[in-house]
C-alpha positions as CSV (number, residue, x, y, z in Angstrom):
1,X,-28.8,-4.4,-2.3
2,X,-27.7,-5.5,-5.5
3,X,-30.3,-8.0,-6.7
4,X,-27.7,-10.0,-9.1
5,X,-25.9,-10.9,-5.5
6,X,-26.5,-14.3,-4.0
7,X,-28.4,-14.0,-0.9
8,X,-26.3,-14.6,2.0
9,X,-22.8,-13.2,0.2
10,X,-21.2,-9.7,1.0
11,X,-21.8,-7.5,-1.4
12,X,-19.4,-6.9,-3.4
13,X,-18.0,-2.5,-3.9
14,X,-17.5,-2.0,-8.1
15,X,-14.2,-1.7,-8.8
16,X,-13.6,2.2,-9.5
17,X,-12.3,3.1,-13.4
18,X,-9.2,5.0,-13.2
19,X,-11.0,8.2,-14.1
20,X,-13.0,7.8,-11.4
21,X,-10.2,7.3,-9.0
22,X,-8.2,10.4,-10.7
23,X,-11.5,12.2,-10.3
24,X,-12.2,11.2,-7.0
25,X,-8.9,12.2,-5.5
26,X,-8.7,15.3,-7.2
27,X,-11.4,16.3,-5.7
28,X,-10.6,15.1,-2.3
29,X,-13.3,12.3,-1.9
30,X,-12.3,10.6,1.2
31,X,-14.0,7.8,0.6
32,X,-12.2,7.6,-3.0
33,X,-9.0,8.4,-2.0
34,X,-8.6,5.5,0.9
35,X,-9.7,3.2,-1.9
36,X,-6.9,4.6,-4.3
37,X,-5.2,3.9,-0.9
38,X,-6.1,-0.1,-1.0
39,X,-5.3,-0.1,-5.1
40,X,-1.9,1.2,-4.7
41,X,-1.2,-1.5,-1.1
42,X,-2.8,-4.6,-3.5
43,X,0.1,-6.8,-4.8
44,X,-2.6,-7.8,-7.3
45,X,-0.6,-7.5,-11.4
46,X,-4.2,-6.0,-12.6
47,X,-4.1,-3.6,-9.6
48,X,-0.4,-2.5,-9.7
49,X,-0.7,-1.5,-13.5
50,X,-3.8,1.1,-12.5
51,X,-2.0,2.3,-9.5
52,X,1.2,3.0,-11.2
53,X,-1.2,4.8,-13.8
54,X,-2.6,6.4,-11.2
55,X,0.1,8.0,-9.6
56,X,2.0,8.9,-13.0
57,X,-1.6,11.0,-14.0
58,X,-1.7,12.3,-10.2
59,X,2.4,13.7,-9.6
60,X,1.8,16.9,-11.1
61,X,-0.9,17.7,-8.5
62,X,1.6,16.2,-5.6
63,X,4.4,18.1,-3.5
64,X,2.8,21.1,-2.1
65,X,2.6,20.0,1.6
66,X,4.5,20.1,4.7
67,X,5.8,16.4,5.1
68,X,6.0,16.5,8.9
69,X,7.3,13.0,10.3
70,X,6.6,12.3,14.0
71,X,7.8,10.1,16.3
72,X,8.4,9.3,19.7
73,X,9.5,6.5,23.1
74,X,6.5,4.6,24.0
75,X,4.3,6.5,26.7
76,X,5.1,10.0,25.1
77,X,1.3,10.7,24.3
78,X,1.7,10.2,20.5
79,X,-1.8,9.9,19.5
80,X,-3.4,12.8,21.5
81,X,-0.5,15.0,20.7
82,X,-1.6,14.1,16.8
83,X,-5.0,14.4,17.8
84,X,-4.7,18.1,19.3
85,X,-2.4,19.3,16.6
86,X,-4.3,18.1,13.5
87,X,-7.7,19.5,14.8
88,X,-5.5,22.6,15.5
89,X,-4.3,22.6,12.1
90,X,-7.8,21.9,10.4
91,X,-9.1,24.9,12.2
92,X,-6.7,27.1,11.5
93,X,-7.9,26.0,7.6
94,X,-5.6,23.4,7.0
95,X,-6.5,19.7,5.4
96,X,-4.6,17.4,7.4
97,X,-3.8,13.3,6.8
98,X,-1.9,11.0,9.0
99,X,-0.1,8.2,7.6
100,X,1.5,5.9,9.7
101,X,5.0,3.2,9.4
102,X,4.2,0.4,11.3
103,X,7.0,-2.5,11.0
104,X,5.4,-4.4,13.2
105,X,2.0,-4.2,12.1
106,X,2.6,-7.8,10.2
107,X,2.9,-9.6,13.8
108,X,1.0,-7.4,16.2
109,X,-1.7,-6.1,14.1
110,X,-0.1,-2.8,14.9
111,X,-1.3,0.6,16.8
112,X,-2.1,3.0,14.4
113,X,-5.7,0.9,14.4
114,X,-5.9,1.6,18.2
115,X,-4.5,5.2,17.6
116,X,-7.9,6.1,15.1
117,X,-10.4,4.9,17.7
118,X,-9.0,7.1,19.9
119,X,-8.6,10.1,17.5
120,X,-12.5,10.4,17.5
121,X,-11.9,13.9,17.0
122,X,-10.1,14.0,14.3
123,X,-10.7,10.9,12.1
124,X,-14.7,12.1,12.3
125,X,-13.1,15.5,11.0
126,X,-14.3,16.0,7.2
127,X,-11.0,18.0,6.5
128,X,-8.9,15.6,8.2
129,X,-7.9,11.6,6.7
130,X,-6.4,9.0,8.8
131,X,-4.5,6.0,7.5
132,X,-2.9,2.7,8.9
133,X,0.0,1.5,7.5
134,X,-0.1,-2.0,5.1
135,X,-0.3,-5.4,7.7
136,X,2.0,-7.1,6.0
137,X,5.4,-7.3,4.8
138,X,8.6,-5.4,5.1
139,X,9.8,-2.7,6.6
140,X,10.8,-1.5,3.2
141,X,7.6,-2.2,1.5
142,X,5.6,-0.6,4.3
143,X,7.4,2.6,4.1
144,X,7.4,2.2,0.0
145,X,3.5,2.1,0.3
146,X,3.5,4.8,2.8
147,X,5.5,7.4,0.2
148,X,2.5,6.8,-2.4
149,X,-0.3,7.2,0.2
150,X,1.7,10.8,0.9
151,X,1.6,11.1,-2.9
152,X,-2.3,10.6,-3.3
153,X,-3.2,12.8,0.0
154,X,-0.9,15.7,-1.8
155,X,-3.5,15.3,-4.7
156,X,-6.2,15.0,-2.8
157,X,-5.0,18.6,-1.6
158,X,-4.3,17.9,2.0
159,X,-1.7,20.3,2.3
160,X,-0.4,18.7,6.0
161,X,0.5,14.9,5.4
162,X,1.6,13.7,9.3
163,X,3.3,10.5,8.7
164,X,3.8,8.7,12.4
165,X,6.4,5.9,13.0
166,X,5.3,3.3,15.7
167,X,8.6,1.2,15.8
168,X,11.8,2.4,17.2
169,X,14.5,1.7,14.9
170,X,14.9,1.3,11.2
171,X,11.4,2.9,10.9
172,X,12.7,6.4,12.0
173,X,15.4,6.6,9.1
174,X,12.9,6.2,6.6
175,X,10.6,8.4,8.3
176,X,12.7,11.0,8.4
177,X,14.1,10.5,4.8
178,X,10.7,10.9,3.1
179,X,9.6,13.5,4.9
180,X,10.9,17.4,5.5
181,X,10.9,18.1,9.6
182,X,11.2,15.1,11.4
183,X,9.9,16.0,15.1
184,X,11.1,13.7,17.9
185,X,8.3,13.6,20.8
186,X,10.0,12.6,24.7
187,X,8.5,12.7,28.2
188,X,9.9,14.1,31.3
189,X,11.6,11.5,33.3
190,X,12.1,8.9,31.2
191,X,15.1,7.0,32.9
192,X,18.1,5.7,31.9
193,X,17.1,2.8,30.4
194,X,15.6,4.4,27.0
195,X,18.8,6.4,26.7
196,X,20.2,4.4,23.8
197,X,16.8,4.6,22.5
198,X,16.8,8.2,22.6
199,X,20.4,8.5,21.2
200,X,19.3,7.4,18.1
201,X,16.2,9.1,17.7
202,X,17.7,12.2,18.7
203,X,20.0,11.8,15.6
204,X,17.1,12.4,12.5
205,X,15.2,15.4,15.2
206,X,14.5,18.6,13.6
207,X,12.8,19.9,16.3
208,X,12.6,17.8,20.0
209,X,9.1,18.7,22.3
210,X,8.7,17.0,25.9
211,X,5.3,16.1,26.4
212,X,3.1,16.3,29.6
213,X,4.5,19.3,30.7
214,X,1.8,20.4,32.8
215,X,0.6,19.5,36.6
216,X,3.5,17.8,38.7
217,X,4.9,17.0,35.6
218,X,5.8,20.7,34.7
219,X,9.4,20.8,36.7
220,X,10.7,17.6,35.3
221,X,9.7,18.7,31.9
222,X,11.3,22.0,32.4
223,X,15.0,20.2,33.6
224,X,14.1,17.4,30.7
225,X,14.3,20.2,27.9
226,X,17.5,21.6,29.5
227,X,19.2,18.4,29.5
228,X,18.0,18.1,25.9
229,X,19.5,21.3,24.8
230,X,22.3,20.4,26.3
231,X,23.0,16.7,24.6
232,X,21.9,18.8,21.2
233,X,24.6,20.9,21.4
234,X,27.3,18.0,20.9
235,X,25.7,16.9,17.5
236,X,25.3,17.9,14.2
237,X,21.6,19.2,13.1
238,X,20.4,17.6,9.9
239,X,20.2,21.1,8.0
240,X,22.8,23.7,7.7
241,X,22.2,26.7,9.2
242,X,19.3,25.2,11.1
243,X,19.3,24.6,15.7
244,X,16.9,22.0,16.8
245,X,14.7,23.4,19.1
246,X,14.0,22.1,22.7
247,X,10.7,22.6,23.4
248,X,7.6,21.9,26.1
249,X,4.1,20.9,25.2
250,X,1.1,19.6,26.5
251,X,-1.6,18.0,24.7
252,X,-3.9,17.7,27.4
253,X,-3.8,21.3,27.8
254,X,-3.5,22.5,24.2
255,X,-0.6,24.3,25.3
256,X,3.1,25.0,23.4
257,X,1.4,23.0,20.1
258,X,1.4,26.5,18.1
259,X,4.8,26.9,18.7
260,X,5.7,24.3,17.6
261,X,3.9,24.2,14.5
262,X,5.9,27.8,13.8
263,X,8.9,25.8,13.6
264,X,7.7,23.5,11.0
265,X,6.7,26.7,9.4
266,X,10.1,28.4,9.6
267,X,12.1,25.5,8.7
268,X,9.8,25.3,6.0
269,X,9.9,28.8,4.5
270,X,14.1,28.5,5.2
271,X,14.2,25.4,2.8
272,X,12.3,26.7,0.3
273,X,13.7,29.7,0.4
274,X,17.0,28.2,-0.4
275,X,16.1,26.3,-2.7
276,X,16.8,23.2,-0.6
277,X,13.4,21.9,-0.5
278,X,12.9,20.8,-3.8
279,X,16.2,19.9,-4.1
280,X,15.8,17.6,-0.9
281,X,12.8,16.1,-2.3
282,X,14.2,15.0,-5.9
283,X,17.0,13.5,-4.0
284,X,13.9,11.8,-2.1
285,X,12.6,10.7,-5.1
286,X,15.6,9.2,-6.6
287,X,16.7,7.6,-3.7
288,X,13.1,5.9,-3.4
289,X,13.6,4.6,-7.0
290,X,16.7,2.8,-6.3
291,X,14.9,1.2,-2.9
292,X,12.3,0.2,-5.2
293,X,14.7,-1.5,-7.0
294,X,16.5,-3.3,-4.2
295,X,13.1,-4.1,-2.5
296,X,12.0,-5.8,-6.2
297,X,15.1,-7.4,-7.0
298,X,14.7,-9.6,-3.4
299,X,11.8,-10.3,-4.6
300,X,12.2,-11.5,-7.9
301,X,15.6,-13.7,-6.2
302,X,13.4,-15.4,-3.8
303,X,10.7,-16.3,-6.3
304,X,13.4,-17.8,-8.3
305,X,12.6,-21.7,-8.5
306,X,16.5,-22.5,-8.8
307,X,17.3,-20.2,-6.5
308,X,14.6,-21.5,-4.0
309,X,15.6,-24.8,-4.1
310,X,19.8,-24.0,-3.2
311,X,18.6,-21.6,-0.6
312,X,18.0,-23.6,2.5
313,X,21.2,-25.4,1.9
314,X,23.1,-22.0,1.8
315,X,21.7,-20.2,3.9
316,X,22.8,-23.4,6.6
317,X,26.1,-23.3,5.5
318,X,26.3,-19.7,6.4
319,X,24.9,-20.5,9.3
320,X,27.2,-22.8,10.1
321,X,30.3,-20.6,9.3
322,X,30.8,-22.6,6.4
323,X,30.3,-20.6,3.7
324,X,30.8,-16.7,4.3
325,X,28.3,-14.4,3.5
326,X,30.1,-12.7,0.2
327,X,30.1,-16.1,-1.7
328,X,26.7,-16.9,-0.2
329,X,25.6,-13.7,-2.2
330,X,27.9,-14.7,-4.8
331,X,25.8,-17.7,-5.1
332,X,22.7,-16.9,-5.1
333,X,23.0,-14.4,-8.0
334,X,24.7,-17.3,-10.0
335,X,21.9,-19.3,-9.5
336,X,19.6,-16.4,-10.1
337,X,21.4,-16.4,-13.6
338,X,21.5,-20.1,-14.3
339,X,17.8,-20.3,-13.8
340,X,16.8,-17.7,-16.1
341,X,19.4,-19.0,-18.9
342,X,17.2,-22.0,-18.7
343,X,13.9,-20.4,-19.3
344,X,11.9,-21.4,-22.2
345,X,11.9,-18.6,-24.6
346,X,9.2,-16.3,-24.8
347,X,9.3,-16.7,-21.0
């Protein structure tokens, strides 16, 4: 107890130095680097100078992982399938995190919370590091946040950085655009009434597994993974040169999880060994830049006093069909402008 602390008040942790978070994540502190986590999620101006200092002194210790993205239709078995792989992978020596994109997280208080108390296994695991998403904000600022925590688990040489999607939707784009093999879970016997659902998540899949294929469950996961292959052969993979693979798992049983993992491998080893990889991933980068922008450019609009006070108006009138969207826009950047032009200077 810290005997300067009022009786009765938390106590409060020290804010780390940045050595001491450079330190700590290089060496893989756990503890450390799900602080670093917090610094970089803080919208804090104090707190955003030291994380971006952070991550500049921490790239040159980041990319050497296999960015595996993983998603799948509610009732798939998402957590214990990330459960059973990851203690697979940590003891087959590998140092595993799992990040998570969680749109919904601002309303719901999201899953991924849910999902760690039920990976006992794994989130007690000292070479493993799980991760909820941020509870607030956009989708874009969720998945922004989630690229940096991939950043500081690279550095904190995990060398398997799991990054799960819990919406359907928007979130699987940007899942599968910051990561390499985007693996699209499904269960046997779904019904037609997730079909659209699965259209669109078959569209990012680098690889497809039906879950529960075990028991009674074993036949319909067997015609499942034929009717897969099937709708796979009408669209275009993601890679050149690369088939999605159809394939059965079950968690429960530990069973079909290896192979799988030798897919990631191979399409892996195939993008690297083209040289695709790295070019993939500075295309990553430079595309997360320009999000950046887009994402800070809302926000600096909104903030905007003059723009604040025309924007209810507006956004009526387009509501209305009064005033179309393009000179809606149109508008708002005017007003943008006209408020800064009136800016004291030195402002």
């Amino acid at each position: 107890m810290d005997p300067s602390q009022p009786k009765g008040e938390p106590v409060r942790r020290r804010e780390l130095t940045l050595q001491e978070y450079e330190s700590g994540v290089r060496r893989g502190d756990r503890a450390v680097l799900a602080r670093a986590i917090t610094l970089i999620e803080s919208r804090h101006p104090r707190h955003l100078e030291t994380a971006q200092q952070l991550l500049t002194r921490l790239m040159p210790y980041t990319g050497k992982s296999f960015r595996v993205g993983i998603t799948g239709v509610p009732g798939v078995g998402k957590s214990t399938f990330i459960e059973v792989l990851g203690t697979n992978l940590t003891a087959a020596g590998h140092r595993v995190a799992v990040l998570a994109v969680d749109p919904s997280s601002g309303i719901s208080g999201g899953s991924i919370l849910g999902d760690k108390t039920r990976m006992l296994r794994l989130s007690t695991d000292p070479n493993a590091f799980i991760r909820p998403s941020p509870s607030a904000g956009t989708l874009g600022g969720v998945a922004s946040k989630t690229r940096e925590a991939m950043l500081l688990c690279e550095a904190a040489s995990f060398d398997v950085v799991l990054v799960e999607t819990v919406g359907v939707g928007q979130s699987e784009a940007m899942v599968a655009e910051m990561t390499d093999f985007f693996l699209v879970l499904m269960i046997p016997g779904a019904g037609d009434e997730l079909q659209g659902i699965k259209r669109g998540l078959l569209e990012f899949a680098d690889a497809i597994a039906v879950t529960k294929a075990d028991g009674d469950n074993l036949k319909r996961a067997e015609r499942a993974t034929r009717e897969y292959q099937s709708a796979m052969s009408f669209m275009r993979p993601r890679e050149d040169g690369w088939t999605c693979p159809v394939l059965t798992c079950s968690a429960r049983e530990n069973t079909g999880l290896d192979r799988i993992w030798q897919h990631v491998v191979g399409h892996h080893e195939a993008l690297e060994a083209s040289g695709r990889l790295q070019a993939r991933r500075r295309e990553q980068m430079l595309r997360w830049m320009w999000a950046l922008v887009d994402e800070q450019m809302h926000v600096m609009l909104t903030e905007n006093q003059t723009v604040r006070d025309m924007l209810p108006e507006l956004e009526q009138q387009v509501l209305d069909g009064i005033v179309p969207p393009t000179v809606g826009a149109h508008r708002i950047f005017a007003a943008f402008r006209s408020g800064r032009s009136r800016l004291p200077k030195g402002s």
